[in-house]
VEXSE-907650 format. One record per residue: residue number from 1; residue in one letter; x, y, z of N, C-alpha, C, O in turn. Coordinates in nm, 3 decimals. Layout:
% residues N
NUM / A / X / Y / Z / X / Y / Z / X / Y / Z / X / Y / Z
...
This chain:
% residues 83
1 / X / 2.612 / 1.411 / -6.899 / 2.700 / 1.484 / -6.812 / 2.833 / 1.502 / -6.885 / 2.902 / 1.403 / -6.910
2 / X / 2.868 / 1.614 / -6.917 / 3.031 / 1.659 / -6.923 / 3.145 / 1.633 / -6.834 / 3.127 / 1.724 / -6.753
3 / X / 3.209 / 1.596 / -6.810 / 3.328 / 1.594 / -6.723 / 3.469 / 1.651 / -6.859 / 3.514 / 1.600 / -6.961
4 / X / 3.490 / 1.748 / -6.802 / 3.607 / 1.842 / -6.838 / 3.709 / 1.777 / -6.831 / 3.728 / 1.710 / -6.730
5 / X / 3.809 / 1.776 / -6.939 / 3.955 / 1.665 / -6.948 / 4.054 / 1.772 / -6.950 / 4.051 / 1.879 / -7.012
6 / X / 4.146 / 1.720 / -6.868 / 4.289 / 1.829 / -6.832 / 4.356 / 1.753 / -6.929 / 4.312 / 1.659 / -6.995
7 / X / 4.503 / 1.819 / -6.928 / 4.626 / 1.755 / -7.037 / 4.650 / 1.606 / -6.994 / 4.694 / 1.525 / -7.075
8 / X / 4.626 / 1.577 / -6.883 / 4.646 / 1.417 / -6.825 / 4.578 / 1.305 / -6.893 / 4.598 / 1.184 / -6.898
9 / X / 4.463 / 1.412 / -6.961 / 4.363 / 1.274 / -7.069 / 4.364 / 1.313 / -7.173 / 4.263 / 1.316 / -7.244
10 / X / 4.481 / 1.355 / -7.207 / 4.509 / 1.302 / -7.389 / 4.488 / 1.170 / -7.425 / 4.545 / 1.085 / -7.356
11 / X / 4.420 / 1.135 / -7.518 / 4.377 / 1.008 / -7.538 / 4.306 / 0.894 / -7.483 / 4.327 / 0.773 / -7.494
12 / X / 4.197 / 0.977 / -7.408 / 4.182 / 0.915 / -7.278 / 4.139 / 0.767 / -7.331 / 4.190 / 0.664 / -7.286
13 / X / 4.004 / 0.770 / -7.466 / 3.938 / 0.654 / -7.420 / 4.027 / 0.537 / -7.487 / 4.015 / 0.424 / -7.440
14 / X / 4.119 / 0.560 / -7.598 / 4.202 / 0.476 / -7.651 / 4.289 / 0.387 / -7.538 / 4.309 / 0.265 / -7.534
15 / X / 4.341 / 0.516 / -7.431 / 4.398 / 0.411 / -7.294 / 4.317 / 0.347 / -7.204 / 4.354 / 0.246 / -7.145
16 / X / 4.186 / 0.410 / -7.183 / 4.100 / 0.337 / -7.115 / 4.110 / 0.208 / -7.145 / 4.150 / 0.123 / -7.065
17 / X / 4.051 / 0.171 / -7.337 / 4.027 / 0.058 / -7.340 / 4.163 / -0.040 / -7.412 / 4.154 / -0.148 / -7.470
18 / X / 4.281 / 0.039 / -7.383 / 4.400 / -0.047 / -7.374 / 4.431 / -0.124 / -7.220 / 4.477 / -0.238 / -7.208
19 / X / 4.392 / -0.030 / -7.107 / 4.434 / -0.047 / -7.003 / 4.282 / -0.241 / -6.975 / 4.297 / -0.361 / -6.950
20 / X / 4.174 / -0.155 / -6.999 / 4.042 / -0.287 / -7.004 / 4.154 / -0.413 / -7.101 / 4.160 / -0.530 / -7.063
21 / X / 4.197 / -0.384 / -7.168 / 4.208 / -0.515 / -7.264 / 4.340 / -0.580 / -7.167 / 4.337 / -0.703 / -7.170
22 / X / 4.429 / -0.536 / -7.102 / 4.507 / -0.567 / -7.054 / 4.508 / -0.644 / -6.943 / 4.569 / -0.750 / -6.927
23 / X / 4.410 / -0.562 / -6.832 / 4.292 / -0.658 / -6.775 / 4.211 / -0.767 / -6.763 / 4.182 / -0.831 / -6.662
24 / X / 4.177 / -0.781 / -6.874 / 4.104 / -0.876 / -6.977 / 4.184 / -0.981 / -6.997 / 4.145 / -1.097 / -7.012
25 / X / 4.323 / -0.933 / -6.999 / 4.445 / -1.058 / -7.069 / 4.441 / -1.141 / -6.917 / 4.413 / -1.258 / -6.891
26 / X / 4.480 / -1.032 / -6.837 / 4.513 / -1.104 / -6.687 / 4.401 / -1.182 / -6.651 / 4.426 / -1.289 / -6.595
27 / X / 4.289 / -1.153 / -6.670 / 4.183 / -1.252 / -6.571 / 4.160 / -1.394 / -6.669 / 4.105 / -1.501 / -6.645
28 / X / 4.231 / -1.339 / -6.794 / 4.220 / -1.516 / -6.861 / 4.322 / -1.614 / -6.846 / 4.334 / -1.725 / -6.899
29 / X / 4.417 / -1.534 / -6.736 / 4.505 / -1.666 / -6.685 / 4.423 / -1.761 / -6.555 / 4.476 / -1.833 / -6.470
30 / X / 4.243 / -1.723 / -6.580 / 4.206 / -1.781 / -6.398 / 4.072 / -1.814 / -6.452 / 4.005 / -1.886 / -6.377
31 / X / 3.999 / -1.767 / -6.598 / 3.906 / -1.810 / -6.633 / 3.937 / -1.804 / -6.784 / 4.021 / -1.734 / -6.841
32 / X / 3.824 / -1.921 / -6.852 / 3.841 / -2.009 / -7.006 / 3.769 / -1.863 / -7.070 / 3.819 / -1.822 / -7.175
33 / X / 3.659 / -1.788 / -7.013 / 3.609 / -1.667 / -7.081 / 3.571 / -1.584 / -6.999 / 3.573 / -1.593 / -6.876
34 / X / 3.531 / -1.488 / -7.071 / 3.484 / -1.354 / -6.993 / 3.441 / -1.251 / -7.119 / 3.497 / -1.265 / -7.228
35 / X / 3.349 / -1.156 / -7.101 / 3.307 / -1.078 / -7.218 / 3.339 / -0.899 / -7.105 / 3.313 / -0.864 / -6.989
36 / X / 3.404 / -0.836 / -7.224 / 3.460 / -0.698 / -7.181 / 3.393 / -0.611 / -7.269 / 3.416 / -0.612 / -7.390
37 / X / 3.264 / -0.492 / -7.185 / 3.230 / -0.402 / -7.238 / 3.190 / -0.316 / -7.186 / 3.156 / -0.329 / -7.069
38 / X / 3.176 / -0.175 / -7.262 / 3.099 / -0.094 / -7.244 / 2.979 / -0.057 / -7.142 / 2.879 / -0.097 / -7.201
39 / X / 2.950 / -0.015 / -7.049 / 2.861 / -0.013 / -6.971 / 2.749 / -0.012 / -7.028 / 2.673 / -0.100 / -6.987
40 / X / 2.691 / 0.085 / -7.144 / 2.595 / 0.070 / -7.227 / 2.563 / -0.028 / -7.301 / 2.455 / -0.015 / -7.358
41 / X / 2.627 / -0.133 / -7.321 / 2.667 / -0.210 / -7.409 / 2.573 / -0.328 / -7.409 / 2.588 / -0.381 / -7.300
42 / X / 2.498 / -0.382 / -7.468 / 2.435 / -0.536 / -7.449 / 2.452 / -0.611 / -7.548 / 2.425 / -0.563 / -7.658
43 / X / 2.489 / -0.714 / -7.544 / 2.496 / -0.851 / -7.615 / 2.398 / -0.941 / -7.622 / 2.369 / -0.991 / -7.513
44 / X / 2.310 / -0.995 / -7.755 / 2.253 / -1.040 / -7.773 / 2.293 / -1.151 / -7.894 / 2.384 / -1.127 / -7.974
45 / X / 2.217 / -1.271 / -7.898 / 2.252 / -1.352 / -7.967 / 2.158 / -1.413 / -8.113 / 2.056 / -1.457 / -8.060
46 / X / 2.150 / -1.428 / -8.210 / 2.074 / -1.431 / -8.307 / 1.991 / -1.532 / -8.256 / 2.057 / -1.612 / -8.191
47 / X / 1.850 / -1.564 / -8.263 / 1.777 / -1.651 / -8.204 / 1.803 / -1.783 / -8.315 / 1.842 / -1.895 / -8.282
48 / X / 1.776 / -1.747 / -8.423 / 1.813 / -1.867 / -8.476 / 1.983 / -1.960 / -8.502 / 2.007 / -2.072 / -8.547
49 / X / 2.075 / -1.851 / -8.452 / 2.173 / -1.963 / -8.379 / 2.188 / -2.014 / -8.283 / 2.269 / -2.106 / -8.271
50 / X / 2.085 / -1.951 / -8.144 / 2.082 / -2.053 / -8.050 / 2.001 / -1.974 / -7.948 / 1.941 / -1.867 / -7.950
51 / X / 2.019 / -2.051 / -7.875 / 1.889 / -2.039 / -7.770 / 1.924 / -1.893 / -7.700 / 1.840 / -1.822 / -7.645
52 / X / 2.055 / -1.864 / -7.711 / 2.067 / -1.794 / -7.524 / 2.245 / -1.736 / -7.580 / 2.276 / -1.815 / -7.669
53 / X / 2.351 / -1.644 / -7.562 / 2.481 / -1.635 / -7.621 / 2.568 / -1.714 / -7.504 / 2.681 / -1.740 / -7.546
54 / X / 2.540 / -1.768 / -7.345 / 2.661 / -1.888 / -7.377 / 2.644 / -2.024 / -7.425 / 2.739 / -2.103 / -7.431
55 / X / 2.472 / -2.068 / -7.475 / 2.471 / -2.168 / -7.595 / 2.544 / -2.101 / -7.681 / 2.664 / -2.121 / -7.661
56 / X / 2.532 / -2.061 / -7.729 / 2.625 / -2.014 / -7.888 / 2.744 / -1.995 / -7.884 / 2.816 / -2.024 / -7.979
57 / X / 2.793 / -1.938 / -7.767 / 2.964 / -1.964 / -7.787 / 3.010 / -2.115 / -7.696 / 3.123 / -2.164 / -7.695
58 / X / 2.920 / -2.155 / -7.642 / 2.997 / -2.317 / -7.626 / 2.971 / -2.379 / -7.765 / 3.061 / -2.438 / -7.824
59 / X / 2.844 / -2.364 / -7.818 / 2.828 / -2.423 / -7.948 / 2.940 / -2.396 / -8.047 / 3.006 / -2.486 / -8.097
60 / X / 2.964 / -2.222 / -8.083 / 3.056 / -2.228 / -8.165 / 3.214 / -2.300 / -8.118 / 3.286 / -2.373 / -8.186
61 / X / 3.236 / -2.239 / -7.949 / 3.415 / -2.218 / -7.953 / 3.419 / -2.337 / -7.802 / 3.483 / -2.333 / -7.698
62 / X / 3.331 / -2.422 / -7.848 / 3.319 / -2.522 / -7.718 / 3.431 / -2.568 / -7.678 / 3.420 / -2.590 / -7.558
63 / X / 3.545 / -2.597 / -7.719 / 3.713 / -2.651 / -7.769 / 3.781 / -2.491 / -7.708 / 3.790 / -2.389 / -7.776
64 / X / 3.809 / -2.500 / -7.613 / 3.918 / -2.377 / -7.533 / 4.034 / -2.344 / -7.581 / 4.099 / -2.239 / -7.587
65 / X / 4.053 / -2.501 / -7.631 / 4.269 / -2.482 / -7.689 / 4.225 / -2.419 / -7.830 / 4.316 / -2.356 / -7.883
66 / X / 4.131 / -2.422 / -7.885 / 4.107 / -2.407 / -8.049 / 4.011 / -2.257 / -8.081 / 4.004 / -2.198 / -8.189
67 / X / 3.949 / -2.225 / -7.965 / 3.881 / -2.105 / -7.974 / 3.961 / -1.998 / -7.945 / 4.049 / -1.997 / -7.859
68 / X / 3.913 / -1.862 / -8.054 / 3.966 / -1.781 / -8.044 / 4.008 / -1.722 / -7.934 / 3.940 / -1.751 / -7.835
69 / X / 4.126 / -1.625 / -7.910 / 4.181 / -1.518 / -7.793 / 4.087 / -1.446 / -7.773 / 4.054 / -1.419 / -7.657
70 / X / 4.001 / -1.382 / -7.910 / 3.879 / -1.299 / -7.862 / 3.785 / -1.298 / -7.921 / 3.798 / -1.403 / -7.985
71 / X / 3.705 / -1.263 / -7.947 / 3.570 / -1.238 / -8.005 / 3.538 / -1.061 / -8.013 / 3.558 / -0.973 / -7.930
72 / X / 3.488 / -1.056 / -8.136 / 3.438 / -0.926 / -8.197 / 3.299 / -0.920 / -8.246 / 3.273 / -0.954 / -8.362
73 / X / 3.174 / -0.864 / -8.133 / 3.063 / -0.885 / -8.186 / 3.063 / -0.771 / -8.303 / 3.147 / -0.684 / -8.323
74 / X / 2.960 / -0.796 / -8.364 / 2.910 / -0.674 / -8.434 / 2.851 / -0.568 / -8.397 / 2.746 / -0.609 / -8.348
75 / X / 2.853 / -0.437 / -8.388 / 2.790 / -0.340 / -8.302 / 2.752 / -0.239 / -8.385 / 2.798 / -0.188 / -8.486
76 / X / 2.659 / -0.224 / -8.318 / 2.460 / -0.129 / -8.401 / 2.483 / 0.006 / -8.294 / 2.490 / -0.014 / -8.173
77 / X / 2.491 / 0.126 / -8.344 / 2.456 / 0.261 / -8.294 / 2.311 / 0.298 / -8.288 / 2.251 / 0.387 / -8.347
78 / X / 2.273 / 0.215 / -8.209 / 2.070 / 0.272 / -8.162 / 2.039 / 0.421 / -8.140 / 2.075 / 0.501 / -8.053
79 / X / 1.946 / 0.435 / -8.269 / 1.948 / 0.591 / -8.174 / 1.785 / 0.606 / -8.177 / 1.724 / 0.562 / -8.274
80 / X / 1.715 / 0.671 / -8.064 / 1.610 / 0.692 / -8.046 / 1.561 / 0.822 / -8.097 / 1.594 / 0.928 / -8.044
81 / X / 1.470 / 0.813 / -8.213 / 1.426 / 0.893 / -8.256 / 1.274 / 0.983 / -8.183 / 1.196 / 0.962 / -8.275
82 / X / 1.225 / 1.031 / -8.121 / 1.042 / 0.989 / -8.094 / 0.998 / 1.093 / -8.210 / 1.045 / 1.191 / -8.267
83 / X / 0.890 / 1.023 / -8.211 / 0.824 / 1.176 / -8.294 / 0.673 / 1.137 / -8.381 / 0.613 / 1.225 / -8.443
């Protein structure tokens, strides 16, 4: 679906996901984590670092005062070919 952008969304998705990260800041004054994404978006965790991804980030960043502000997964552009 297209949705048509007036002069009001110059830059839209850059503020979108300034306005999400800002968001993001606020709800970590009330919880230790939270993961911010993309609606399309899924997170998966390497099986051989752990069972499940919140084993793996208690495993890695189990320590709250010492774990990072954020986390940056790595992200894969899937594209479905058929044929």
């Amino acid at each position: 679906m297209n949705l048509p952008r007036d002069a009001g969304m110059f830059k839209f998705d850059r503020r979108r996901w300034r306005m999400l990260g800002h968001f993001a800041t606020g709800l970590l004054d009330f919880y230790n984590r939270m993961i911010v994404s993309d609606v399309d978006e899924i997170l998966v965790v390497d099986p051989r670092a752990a069972a499940n991804l919140v084993d793996h980030i208690v495993d890695k960043y189990g320590n709250v005062r010492t774990a990072p502000k954020n986390i940056s997964p790595l992200c894969l552009e899937l594209i479905h070919l058929p044929g």
